[in-house]
MISESE-598253 format. One record per atom (N, C-alpha, C): residue in three letters; x, y, z. Coordinates in steps of 0.02 Angstrom, whole numbers, plus 32768, in hexadecimal, padded with zeros to 4 digits. Example, Ala and Ser with C-alpha at 12.3 -4.5 7.8 and 13.67 -1.06 7.14 Angstrom:
2
ALA82947EE48186ALA82677F1F8186ALA82947F5B8186SER82827F908162SER82AC7FCB8165SER82858002818A
END
This chain:
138
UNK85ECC22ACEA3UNK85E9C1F8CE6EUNK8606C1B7CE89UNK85D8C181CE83UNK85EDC135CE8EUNK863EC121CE65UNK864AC0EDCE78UNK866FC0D1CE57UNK8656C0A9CE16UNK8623C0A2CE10UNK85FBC075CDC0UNK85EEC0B3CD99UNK85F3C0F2CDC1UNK85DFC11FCD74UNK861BC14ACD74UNK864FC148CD9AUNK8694C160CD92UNK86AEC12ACD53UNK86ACC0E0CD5AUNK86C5C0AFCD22UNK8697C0D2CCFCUNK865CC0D4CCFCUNK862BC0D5CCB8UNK863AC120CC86UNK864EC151CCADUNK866BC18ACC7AUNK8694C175CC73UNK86D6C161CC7FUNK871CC14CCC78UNK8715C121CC36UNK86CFC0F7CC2DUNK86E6C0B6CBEDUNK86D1C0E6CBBFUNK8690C0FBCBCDUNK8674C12DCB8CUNK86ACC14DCB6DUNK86D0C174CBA1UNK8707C1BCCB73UNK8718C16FCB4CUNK8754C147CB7EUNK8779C12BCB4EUNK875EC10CCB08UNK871BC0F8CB0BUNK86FBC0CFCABFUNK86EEC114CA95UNK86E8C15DCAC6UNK86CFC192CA76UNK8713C199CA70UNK8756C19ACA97UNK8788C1B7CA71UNK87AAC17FCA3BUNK87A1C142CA4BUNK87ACC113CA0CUNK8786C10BC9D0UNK8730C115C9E3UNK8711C11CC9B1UNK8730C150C98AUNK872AC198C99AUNK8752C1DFC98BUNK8786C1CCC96AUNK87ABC197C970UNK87EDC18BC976UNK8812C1D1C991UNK8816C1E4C9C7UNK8835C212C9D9UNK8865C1DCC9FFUNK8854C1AECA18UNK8888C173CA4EUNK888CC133CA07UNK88C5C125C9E4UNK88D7C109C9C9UNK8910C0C3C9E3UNK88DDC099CA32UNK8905C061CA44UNK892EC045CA14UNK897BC041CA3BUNK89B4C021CA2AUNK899CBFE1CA2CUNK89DBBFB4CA0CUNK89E3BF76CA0DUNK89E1BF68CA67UNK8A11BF84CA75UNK8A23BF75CAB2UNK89D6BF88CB01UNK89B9BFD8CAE4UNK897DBFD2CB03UNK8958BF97CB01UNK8946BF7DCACCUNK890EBF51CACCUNK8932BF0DCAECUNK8960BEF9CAE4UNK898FBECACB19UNK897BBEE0CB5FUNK8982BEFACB65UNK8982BF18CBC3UNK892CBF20CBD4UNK88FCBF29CBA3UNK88C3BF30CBA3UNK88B0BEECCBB1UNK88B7BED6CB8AUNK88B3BE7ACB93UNK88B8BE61CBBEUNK8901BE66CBD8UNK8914BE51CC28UNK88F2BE5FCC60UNK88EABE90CC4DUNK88ADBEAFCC7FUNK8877BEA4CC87UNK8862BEB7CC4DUNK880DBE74CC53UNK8814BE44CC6AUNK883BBE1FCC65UNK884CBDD5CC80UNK8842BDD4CCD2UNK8879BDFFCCDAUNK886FBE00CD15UNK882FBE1ACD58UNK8813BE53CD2EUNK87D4BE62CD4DUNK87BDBE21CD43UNK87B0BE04CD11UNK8772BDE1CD02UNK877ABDA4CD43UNK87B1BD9DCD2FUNK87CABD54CD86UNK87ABBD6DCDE1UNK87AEBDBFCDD1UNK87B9BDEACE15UNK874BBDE7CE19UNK873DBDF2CDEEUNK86F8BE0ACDFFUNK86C2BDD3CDE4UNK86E7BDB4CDC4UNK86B4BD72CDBAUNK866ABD78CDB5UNK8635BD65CDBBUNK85E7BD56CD8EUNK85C2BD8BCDD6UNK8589BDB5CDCAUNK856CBDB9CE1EUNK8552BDA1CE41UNK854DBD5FCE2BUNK852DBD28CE55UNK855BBD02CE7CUNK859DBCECCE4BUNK85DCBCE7CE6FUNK85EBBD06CEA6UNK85F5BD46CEA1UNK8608BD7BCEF2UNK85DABD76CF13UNK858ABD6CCF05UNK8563BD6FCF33UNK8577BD3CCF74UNK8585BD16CF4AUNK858EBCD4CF79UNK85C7BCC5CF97UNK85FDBCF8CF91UNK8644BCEBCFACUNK8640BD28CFFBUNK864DBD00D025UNK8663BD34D071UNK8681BD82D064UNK866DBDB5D077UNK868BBDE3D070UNK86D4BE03D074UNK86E6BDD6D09EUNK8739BDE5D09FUNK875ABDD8D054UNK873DBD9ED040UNK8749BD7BCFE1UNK8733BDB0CFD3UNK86F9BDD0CFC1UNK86DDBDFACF89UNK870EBE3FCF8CUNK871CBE6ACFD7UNK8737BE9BCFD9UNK8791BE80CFABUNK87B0BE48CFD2UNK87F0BE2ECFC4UNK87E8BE20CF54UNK87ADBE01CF3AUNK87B9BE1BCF12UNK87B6BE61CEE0UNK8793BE91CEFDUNK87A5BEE5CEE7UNK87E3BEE5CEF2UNK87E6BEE3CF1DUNK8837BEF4CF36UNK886CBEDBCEF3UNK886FBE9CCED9UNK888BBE77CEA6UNK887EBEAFCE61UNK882ABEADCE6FUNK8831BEDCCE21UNK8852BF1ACE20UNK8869BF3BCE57UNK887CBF87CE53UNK88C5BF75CE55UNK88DFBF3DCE6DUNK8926BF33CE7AUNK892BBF1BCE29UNK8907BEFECE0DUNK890EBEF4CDB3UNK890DBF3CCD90UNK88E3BF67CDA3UNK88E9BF8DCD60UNK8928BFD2CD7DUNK8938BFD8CDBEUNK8973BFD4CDD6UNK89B9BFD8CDB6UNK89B6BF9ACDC0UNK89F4BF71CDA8UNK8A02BF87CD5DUNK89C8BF76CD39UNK89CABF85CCE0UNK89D2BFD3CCD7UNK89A7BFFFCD05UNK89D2C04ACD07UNK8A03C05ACD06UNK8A3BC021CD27UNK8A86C036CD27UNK8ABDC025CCF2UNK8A7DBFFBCCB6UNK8A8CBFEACC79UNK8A93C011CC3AUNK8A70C055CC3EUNK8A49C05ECC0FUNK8A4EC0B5CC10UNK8A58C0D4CBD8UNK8A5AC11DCBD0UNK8A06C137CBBDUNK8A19C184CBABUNK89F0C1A9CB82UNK899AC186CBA0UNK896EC17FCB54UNK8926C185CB88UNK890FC144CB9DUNK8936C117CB88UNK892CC0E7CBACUNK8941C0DDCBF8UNK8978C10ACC12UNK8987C10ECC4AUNK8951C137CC6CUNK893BC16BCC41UNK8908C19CCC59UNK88CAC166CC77UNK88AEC14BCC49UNK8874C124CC46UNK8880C0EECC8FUNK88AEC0D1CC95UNK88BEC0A5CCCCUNK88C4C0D9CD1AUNK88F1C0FDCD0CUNK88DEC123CD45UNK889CC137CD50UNK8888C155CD35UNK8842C176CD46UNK882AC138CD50UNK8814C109CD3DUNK87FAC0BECD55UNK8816C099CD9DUNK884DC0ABCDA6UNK8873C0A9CDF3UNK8846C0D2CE26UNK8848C10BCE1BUNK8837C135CE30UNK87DEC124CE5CUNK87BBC10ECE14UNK8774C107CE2CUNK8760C0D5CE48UNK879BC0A2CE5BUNK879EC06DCE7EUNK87B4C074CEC1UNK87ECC0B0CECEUNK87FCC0A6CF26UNK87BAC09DCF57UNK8795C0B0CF48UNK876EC0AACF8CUNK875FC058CFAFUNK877EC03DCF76UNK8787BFE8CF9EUNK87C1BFEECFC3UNK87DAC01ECFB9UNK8824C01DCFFBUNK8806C02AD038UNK87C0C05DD037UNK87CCC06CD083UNK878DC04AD0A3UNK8790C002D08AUNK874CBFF3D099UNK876DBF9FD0BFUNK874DBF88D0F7UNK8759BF4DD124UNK871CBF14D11FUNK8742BEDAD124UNK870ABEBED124UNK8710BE6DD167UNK872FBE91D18DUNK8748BE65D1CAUNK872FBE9FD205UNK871CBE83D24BUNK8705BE9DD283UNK8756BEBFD28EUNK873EBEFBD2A9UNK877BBF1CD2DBUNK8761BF1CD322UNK8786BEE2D345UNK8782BED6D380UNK878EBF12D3AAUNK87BBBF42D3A3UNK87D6BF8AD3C7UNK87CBBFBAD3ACUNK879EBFB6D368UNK8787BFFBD35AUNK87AEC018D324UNK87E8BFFFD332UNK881EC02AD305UNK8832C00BD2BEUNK8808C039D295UNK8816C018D244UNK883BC04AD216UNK8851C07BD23CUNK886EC0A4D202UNK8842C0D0D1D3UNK87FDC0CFD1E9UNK87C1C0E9D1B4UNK87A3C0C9D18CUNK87BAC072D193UNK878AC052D173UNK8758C03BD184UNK872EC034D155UNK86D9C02DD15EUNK86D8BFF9D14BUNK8691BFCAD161UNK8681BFA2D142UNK864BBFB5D101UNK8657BF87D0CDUNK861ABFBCD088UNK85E9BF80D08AUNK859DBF9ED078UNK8565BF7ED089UNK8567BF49D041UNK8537BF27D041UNK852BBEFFD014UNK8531BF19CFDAUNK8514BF5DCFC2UNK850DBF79CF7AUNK8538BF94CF78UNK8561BFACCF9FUNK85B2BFB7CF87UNK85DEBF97CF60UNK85E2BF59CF9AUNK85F1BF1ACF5FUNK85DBBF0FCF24UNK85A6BF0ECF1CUNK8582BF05CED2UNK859EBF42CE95UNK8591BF78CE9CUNK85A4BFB1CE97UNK85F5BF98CE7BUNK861ABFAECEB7UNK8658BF92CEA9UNK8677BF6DCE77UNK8650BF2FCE7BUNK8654BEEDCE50UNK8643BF09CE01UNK860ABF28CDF9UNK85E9BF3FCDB6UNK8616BF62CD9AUNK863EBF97CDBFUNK8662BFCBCDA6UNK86ACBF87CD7EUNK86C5BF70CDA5UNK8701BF45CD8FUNK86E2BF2BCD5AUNK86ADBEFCCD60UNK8696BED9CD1BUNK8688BF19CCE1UNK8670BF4CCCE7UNK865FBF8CCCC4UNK86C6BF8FCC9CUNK86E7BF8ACCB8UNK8728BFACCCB6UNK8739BF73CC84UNK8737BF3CCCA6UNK8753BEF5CC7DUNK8732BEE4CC26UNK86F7BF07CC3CUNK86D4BEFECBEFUNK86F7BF3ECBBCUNK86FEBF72CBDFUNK8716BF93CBA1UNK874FBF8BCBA2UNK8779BF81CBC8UNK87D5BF57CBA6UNK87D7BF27CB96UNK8798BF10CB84UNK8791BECBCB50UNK8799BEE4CB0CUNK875FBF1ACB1EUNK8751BF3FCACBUNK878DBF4DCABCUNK879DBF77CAE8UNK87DFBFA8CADAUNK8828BF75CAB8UNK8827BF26CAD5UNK8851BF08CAC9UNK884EBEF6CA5FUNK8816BEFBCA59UNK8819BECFCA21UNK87ECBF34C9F0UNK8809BF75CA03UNK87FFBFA6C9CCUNK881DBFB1C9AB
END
């Protein structure tokens, strides 16, 4: 499973368990939801935008969005912590991915990711950012 359909089950549960109301976002969830959108939304910007930015930018901003929803994980209990992790989670594979020449070979296991990776990539964050929009204002 990609990373766009790892986010894409991840928003579903979370919108049936609010619909359900089985996940009854706090004050404070939907704060941290917010922030977060925010911040994806800065990290992954339009796809015409990334198209056009050098790859070292496009990988450097994934990197931003996973270091955002990250950061807000270390904020946050119960299923909102759940929901962020598992969203961490379907994002590492921008860790092991390069987007600079290795002159000696030696990257530690990073790859470079092809064009639709990126895209991919990108979709999944914007995928993530739209439902902690929702999620901000349930």
């Amino acid at each position: 499973m990609g990373m766009r359909e790892a986010v894409e089950g991840l928003a579903e549960e979370a919108e049936w368990q609010i619909r359900e109301h089985k996940w009854v976002p706090s004050a404070n969830d939907r704060t941290v939801a917010a922030s977060v959108a925010a911040d994806l939304c800065a990290a992954a910007g339009t796809p015409q935008s990334q198209r056009e930015l050098p790859a070292v930018t496009r990988l450097g901003h994934l990197r931003e969005a996973l270091a955002a929803v990250a950061i807000a994980l270390a904020r946050v209990h119960g299923p909102m912590a759940w929901f962020l992790g598992a969203a961490a989670t379907a994002l590492t594979p921008v860790l092991r991915r390069r987007a600079v020449p290795a002159p000696h070979g030696h990257t530690f296991g990073a790859v470079p990711p092809s064009l639709r990776q990126y895209a991919e990539a990108e979709e999944a964050v914007r995928r993530l950012q739209d439902t902690l929009t929702r999620l901000a204002t349930a």
